[in-house]
C-alpha positions in Angstrom: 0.0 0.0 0.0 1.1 3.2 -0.7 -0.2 6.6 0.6 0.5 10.0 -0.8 -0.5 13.4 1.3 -1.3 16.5 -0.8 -1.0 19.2 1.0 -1.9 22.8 -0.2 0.1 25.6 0.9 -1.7 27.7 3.9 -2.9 31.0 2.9 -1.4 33.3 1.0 -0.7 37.2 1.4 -2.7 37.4 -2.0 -5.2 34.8 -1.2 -6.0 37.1 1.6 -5.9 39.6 -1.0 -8.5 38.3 -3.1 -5.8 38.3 -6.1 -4.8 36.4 -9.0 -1.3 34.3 -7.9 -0.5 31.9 -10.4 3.8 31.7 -10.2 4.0 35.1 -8.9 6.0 34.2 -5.6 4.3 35.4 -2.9 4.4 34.9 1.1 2.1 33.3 3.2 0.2 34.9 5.7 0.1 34.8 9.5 -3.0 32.4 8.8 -1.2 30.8 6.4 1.6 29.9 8.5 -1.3 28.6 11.1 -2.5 26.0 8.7 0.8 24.7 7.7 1.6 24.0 11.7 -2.3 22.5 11.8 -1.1 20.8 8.6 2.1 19.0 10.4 0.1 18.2 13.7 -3.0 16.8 11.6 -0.1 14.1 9.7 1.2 13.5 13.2 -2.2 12.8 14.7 -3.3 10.2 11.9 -0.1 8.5 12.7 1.7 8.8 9.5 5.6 9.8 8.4 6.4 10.9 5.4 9.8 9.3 3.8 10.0 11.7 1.0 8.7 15.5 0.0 8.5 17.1 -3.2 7.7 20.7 -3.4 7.5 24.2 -5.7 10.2 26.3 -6.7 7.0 28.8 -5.0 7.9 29.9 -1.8 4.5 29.6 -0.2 4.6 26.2 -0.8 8.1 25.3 0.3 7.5 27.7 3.4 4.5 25.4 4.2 5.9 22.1 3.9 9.0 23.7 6.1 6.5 24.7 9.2 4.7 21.3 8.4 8.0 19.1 8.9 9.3 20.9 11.9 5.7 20.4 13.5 6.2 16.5 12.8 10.0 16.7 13.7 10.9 15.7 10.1 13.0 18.7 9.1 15.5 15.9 8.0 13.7 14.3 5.4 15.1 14.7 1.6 13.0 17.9 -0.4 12.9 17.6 -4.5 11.8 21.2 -5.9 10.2 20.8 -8.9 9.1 24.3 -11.3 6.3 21.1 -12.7 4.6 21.4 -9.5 4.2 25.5 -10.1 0.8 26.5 -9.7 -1.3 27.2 -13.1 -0.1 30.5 -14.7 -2.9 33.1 -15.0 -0.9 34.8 -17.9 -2.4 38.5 -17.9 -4.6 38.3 -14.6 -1.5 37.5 -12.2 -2.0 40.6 -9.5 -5.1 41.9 -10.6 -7.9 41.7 -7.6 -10.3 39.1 -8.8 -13.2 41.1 -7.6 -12.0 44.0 -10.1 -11.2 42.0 -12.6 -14.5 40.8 -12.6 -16.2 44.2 -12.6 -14.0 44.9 -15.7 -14.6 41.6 -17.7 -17.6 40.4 -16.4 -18.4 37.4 -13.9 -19.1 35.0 -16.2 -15.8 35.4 -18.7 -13.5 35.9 -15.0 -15.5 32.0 -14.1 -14.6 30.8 -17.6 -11.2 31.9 -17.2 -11.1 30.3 -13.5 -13.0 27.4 -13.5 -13.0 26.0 -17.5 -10.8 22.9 -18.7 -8.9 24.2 -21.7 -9.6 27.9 -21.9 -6.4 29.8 -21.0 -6.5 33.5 -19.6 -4.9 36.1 -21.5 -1.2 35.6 -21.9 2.3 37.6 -21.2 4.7 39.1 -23.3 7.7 38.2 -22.9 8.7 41.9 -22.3 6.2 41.7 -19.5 8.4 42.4 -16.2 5.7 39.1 -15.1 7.2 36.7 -17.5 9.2 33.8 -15.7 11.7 34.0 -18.4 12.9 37.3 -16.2 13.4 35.2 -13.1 16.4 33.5 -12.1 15.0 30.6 -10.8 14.0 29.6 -14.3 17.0 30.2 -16.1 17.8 26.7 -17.0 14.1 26.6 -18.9 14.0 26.8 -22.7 11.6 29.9 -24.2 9.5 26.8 -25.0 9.3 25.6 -21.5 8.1 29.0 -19.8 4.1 29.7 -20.0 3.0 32.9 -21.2 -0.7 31.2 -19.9 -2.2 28.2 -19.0 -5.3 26.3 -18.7 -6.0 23.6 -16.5 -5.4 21.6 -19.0 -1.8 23.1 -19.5 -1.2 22.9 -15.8 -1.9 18.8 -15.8 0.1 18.1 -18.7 2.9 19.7 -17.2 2.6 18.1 -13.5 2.0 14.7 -15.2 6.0 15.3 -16.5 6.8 15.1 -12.5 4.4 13.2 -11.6 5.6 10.3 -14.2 9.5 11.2 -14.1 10.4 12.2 -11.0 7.4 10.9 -8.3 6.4 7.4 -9.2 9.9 6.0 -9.6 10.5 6.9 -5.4 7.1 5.5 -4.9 8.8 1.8 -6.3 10.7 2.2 -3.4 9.4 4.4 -0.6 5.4 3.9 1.0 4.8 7.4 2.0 5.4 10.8 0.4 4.2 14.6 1.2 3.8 17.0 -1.5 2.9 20.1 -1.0 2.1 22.1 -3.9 -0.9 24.7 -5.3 -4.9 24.1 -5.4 -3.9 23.4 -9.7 -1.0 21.5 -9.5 -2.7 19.2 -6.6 -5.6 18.9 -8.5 -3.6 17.7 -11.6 -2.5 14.9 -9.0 -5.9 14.0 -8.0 -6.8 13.6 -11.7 -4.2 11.3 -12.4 -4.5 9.1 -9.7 -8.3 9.0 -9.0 -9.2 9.6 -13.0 -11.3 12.5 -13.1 -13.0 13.7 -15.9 -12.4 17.3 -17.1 -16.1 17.7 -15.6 -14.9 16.4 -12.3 -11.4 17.9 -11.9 -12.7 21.6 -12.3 -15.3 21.6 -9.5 -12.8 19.4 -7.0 -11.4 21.8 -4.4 -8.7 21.2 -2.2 -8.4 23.6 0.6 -5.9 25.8 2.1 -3.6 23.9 4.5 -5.7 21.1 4.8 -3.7 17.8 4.4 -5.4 15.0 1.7 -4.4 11.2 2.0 -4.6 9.6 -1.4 -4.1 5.8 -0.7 -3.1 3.4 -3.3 -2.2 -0.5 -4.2 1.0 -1.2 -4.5 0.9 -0.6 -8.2 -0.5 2.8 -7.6 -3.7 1.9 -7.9 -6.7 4.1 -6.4 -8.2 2.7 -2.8 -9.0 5.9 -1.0 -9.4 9.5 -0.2 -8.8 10.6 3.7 -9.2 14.4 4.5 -6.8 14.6 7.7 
């Protein structure tokens, strides 16, 4: 058997905000930081050690899963960063205030652009000071590699790549793992191990800081969902 904990990063200071985040890296909040410890102490109580975490190149991810190990005295425990587990790029709309934005495009285009399958937002340039292409973190990425936008559909396409490469060869191996990642990239996950449909996928909502056991077979077949 094999379990896998998602955990999304606690609140942000822009999900506090009411603002578009996307791979603009951005600090948690004094409730975010809250929910990560909750996070640690809520593995601890289901009596459950992680072997292995994989995070963001985000910091509010990394910064989660950080509170979340020291809480379960794991700070030990090897960390794989991973850009793949990035949050979905909102192109254009990263910082805008969603409420705004809504006022300005109208609630029904802003839910398309937030909640639809394969409809991306509007994209960067790459003169855009937003463009990852201008961040240091990325500089090993091909032109190619960096999203100007993405849809849902984008976003699981490119977790599947760590996901496939980089996750389930340390799951032959290993029984449990933590990742904590983005509501997107975590619901990419969910997709791929549970099988959603687009339909399903898009309405599926993983909270803020709120651990999710995904248990498998050992072949990584689906048994269970546990919310910790």
């Amino acid at each position: 058997m094999k379990q896998i904990i998602l955990l999304r990063h606690g609140q942000s200071q822009w999900n506090l905000e009411n603002r578009f985040t996307g791979w603009t890296d951005v600090e948690l909040s004094d409730q975010g930081r809250t929910e990560a410890r909750d996070a640690g102490r809520a593995i601890l109580r289901a009596g459950l050690k992680p072997q292995f975490f994989f995070t963001s190149y985000l910091r509010r991810a990394i910064h989660t899963l950080q509170i979340a190990a020291a809480e379960m005295q794991l700070d030990y425990i090897p960390v794989i960063k991973d850009w793949h587990l990035n949050e979905r790029h909102y192109g254009a709309l990263q910082g805008l205030n969603k409420a705004e934005t809504a006022k300005k495009f109208g609630d029904e285009q802003v839910h398309i652009w937030r909640r639809s399958y394969d409809v991306q937002p509007p994209a960067l340039t790459p003169d855009d000071p937003r463009y990852p292409g201008k961040d240091p973190r990325y500089s090993h990425l091909s032109a190619d590699q960096l999203p100007l936008t993405e849809s849902l559909a984008d976003t699981i396409e490119r977790v599947r790549c760590c996901w496939e490469e980089i996750i389930m060869p340390r799951l032959e191996v290993l029984d449990t793992i933590l990742i904590s990642a983005h509501g997107n990239s975590l619901r990419a996950l969910v997709m791929m191990l549970r099988h959603f449909t687009p339909q399903e996928v898009v309405s599926y909502e993983i909270p803020t800081g709120k651990p999710l056991l995904l248990t498998t077979d050992d072949n990584l077949r689906y048994l269970s969902t546990t919310e910790l």
